[in-house]
C-alpha positions as CSV (number, residue, x, y, z in Angstrom):
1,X,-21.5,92.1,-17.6
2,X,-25.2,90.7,-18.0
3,X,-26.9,87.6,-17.0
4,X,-28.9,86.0,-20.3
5,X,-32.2,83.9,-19.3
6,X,-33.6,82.2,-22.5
7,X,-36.1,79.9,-22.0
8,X,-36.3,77.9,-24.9
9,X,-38.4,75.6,-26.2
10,X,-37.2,71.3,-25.5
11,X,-37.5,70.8,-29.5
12,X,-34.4,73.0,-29.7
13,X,-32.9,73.3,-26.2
14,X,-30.1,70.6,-27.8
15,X,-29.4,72.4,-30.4
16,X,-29.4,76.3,-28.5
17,X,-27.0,74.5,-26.3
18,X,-24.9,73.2,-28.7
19,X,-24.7,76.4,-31.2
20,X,-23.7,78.5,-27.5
21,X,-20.9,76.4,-26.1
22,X,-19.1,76.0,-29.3
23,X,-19.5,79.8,-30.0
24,X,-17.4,79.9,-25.7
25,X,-20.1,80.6,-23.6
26,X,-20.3,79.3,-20.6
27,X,-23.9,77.7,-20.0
28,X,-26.0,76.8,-17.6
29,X,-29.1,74.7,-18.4
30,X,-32.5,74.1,-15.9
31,X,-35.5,71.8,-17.2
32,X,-38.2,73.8,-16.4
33,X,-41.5,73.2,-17.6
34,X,-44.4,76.5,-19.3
35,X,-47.3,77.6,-16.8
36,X,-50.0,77.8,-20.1
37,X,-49.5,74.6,-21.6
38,X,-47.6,73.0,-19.5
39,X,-44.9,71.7,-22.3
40,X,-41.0,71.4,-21.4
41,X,-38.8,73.9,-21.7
42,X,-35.1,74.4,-20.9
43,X,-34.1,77.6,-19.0
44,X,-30.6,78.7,-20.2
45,X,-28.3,80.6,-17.3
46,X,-25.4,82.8,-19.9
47,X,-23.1,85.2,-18.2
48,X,-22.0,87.5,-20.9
49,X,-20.1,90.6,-21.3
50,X,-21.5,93.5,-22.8
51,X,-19.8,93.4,-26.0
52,X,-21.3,89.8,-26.5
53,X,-24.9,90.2,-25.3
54,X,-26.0,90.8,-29.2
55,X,-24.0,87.4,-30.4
56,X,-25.0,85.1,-27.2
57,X,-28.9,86.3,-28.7
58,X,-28.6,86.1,-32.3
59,X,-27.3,82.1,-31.6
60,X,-30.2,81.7,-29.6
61,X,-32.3,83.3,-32.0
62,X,-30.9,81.2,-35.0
63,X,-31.4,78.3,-33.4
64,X,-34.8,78.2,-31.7
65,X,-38.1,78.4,-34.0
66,X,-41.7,78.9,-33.4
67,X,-44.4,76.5,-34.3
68,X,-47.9,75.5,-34.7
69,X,-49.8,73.8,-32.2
70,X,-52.9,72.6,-31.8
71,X,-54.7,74.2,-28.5
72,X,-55.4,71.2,-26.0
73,X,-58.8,70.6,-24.8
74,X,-60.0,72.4,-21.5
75,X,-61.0,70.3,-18.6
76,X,-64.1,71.4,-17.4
77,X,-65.7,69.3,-14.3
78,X,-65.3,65.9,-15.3
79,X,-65.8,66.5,-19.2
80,X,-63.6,67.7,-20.9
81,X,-64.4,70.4,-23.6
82,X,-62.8,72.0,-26.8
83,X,-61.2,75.5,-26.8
84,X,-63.6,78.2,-28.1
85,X,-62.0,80.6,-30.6
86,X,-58.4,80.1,-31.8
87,X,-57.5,76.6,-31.8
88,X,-53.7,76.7,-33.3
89,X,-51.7,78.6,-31.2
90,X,-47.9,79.9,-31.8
91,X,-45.6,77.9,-29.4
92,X,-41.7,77.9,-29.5
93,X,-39.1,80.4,-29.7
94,X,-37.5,82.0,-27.3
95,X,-38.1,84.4,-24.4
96,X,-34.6,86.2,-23.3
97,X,-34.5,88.4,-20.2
98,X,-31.0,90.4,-20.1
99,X,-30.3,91.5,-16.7
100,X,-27.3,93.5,-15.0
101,X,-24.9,91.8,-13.2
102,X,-23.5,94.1,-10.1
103,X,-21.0,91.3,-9.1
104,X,-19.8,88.0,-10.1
105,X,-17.8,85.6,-8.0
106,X,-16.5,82.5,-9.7
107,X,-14.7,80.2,-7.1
């Protein structure tokens, strides 16, 4: 058994959500918000058995996209100033660690 966390963008947290439960996985969703830019996310708690690591990500995958943003400006003392060098930045997506599960308990 493995233990899917997919942190997932808010624009398609619904729709991730959605896609999984109707597929029969059992879900578990956290707001939970990025450390870089500070935008929402949703954190996604999936119990899966081995056989259905693949499918659990290729829902995810299918149903979470990147996109372009525009960089925000820096604060800088009490002024704020513009980002030097790239200003459009690739946000979205999805991050999914897979971990082993030694034991699961369901009460």
């Amino acid at each position: 058994m493995k233990l899917l966390l997919a942190i997932v963008n808010n624009d398609d947290a619904h729709y991730v959500n959605t896609c999984l439960t109707s597929e029969g996985f059992h879900v578990t969703k956290i707001s939970s918000t990025g450390g870089f830019l500070m935008n929402g996310n949703s954190t996604f708690l999936i119990g899966v058995e081995d056989e259905n690591v693949e499918k659990a990500i290729d829902v995810i995958k299918n149903n979470s996209q990147k996109r372009q943003m525009n960089m925000p400006p820096i604060e800088q003392g009490n002024s704020a100033r513009i980002a030097t060098g790239k200003n459009v930045i690739s946000v979205g997506g999805a991050t999914i660690f897979v971990l082993n599960v030694e034991q699961y308990i369901h009460l």
